[in-house]
C-alpha positions as CSV (number, residue, x, y, z in Angstrom):
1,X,0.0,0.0,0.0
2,X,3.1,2.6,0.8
3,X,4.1,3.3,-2.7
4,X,0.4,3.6,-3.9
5,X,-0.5,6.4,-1.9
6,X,-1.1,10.1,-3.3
7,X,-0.8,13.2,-1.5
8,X,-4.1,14.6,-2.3
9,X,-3.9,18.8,-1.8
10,X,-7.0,20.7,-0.7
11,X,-7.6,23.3,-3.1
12,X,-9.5,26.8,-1.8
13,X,-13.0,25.9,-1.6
14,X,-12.5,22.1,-0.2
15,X,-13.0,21.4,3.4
16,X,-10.5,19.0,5.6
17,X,-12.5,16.0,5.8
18,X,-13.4,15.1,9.9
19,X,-11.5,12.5,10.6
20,X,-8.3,14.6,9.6
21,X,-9.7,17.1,11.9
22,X,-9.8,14.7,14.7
23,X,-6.3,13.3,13.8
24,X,-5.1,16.7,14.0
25,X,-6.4,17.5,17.5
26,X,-5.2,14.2,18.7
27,X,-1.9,13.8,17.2
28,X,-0.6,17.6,17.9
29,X,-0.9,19.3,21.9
30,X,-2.1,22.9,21.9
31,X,1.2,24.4,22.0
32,X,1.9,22.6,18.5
33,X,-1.0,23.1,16.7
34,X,-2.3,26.4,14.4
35,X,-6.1,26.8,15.4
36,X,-8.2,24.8,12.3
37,X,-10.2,28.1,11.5
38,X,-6.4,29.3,10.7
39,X,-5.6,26.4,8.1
40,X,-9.1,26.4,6.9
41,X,-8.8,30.3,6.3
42,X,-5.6,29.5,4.7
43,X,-6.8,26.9,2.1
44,X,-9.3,28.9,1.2
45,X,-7.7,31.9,0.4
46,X,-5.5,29.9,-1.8
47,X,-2.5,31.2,0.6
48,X,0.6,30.7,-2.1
49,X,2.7,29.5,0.9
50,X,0.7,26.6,2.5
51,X,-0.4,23.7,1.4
52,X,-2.6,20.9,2.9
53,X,-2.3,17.5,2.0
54,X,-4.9,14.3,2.5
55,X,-2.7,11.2,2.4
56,X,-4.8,8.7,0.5
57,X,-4.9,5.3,-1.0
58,X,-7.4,4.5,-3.2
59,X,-10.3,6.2,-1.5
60,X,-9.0,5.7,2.2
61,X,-7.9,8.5,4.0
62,X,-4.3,7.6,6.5
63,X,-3.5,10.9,7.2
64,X,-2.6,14.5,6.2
65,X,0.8,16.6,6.0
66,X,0.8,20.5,6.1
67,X,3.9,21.7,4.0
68,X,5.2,25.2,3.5
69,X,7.1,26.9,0.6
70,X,9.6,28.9,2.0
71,X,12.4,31.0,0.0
72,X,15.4,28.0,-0.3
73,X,13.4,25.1,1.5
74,X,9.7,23.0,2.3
75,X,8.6,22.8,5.6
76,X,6.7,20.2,7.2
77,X,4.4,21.4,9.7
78,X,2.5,19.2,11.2
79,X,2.2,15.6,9.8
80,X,0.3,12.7,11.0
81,X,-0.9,9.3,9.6
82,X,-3.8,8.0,11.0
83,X,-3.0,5.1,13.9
84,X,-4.4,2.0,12.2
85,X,-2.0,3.0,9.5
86,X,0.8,2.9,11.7
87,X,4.1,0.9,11.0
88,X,3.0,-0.4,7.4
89,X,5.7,2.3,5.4
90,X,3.3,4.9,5.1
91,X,5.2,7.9,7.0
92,X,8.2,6.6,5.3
93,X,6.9,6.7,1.9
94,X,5.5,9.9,2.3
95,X,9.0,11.8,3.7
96,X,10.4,10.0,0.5
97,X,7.8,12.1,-1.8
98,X,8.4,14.8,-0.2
99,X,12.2,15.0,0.2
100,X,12.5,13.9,-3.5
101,X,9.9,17.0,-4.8
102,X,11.8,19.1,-2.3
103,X,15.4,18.3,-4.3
104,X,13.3,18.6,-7.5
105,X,13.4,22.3,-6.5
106,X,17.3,22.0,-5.4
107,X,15.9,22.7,-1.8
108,X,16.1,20.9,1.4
109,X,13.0,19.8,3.1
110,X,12.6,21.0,6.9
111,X,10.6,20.1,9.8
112,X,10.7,20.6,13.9
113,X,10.7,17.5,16.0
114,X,10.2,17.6,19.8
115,X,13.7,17.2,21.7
116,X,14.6,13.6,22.7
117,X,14.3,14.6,26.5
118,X,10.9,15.0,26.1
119,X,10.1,11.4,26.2
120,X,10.3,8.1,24.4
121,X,7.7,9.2,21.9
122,X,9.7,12.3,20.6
123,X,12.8,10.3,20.6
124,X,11.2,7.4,18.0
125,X,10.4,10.2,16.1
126,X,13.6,11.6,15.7
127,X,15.2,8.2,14.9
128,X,12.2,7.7,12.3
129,X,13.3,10.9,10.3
130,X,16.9,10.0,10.4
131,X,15.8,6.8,9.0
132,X,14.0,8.6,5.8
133,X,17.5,10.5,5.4
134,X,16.8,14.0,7.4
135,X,19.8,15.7,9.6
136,X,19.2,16.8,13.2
137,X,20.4,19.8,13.7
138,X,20.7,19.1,17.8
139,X,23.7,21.5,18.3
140,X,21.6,24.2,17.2
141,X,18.8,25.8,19.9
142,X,16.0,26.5,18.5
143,X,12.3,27.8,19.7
144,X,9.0,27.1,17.9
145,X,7.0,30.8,18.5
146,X,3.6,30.0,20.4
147,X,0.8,29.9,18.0
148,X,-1.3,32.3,20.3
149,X,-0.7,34.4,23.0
150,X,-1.6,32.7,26.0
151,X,0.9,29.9,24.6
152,X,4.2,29.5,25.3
153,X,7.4,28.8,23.0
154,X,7.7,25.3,22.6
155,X,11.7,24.7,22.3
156,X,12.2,22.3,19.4
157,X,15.3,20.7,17.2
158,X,15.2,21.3,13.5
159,X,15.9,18.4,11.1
160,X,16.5,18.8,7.3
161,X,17.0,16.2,4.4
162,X,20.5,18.4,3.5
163,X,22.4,21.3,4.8
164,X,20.7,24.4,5.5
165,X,21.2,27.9,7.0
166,X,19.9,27.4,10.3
167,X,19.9,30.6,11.5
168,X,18.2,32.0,8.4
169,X,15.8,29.1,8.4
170,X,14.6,29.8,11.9
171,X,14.5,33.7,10.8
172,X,11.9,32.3,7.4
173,X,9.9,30.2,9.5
174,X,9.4,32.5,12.6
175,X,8.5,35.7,10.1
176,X,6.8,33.5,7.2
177,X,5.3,30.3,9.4
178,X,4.6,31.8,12.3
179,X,4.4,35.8,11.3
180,X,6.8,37.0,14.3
């Protein structure tokens, strides 16, 4: 099923199906996540930046991918596959598609990870995206700006599938991402 499965981009006028929705609440704590009237506002409007994704195969949904186009890289920012679809290749395939549409650009593909201290969970993660090919960039400290105010920073590793600027990464997805 891994290599048969399309990244299906919601276009302005389509609405993220429920059961992303719920995914996307239950994968993703508050601190993490962008409110849903934000993305929905933002596929709507056709936002040149952002686009959602609904992983499919066939007509089953596993899960969805947020991914941003930043001057000199793609960003991932959130990505979840639906839990019964866990551990079949799925996650892999998809960070394969990506990182391979990202070089077809001669950019790097991005994302933030949780640091390893958080917990067992965040540290799988971190060895699954070294797996598909990505770099930590652990020597470098970086803070994910709260999505709201009431929210604190969140303080996260950046991982890339190649070298990047780090610091001017952080600056594009602080001002761009996260408009700080």
């Amino acid at each position: 099923m891994a290599k048969d499965i399309e990244l299906v981009r919601l276009n302005p006028g389509a609405d993220i199906p429920q059961e992303v929705k719920e995914l996307y609440l239950a994968a993703f704590p508050e601190e993490e996540r962008r409110p849903i009237a934000d993305i929905e506002a933002r596929i709507a409007s056709g936002d040149p930046h952002f686009s959602f994704y609904v992983i499919q195969h066939k007509m089953d949904i596993l899960g969805f991918t947020t991914v941003w186009s930043l001057p000199g890289a793609r960003y991932i920012e959130h990505f979840a596959i639906l839990p019964k679809y866990r551990g079949k290749g799925i996650g892999a395939d998809v960070i394969k598609k990506l990182t391979e549409t990202a070089a077809n650009e001669h950019l790097p593909l991005v994302l933030e990870v949780e640091l390893p201290e958080n917990g067992e969970d965040a540290a799988r993660r971190i060895e699954f995206y070294k797996r598909c090919g990505l770099i930590a960039h652990d020597d470098f400290p970086y803070w994910q700006p709260p999505y709201a105010r009431n929210l604190p920073d969140v303080p996260m590793m950046l991982m890339s599938s190649g070298e990047i600027d780090r610091e001017t990464t952080a600056r594009l997805l602080h001002l761009i991402v996260y408009n700080q």
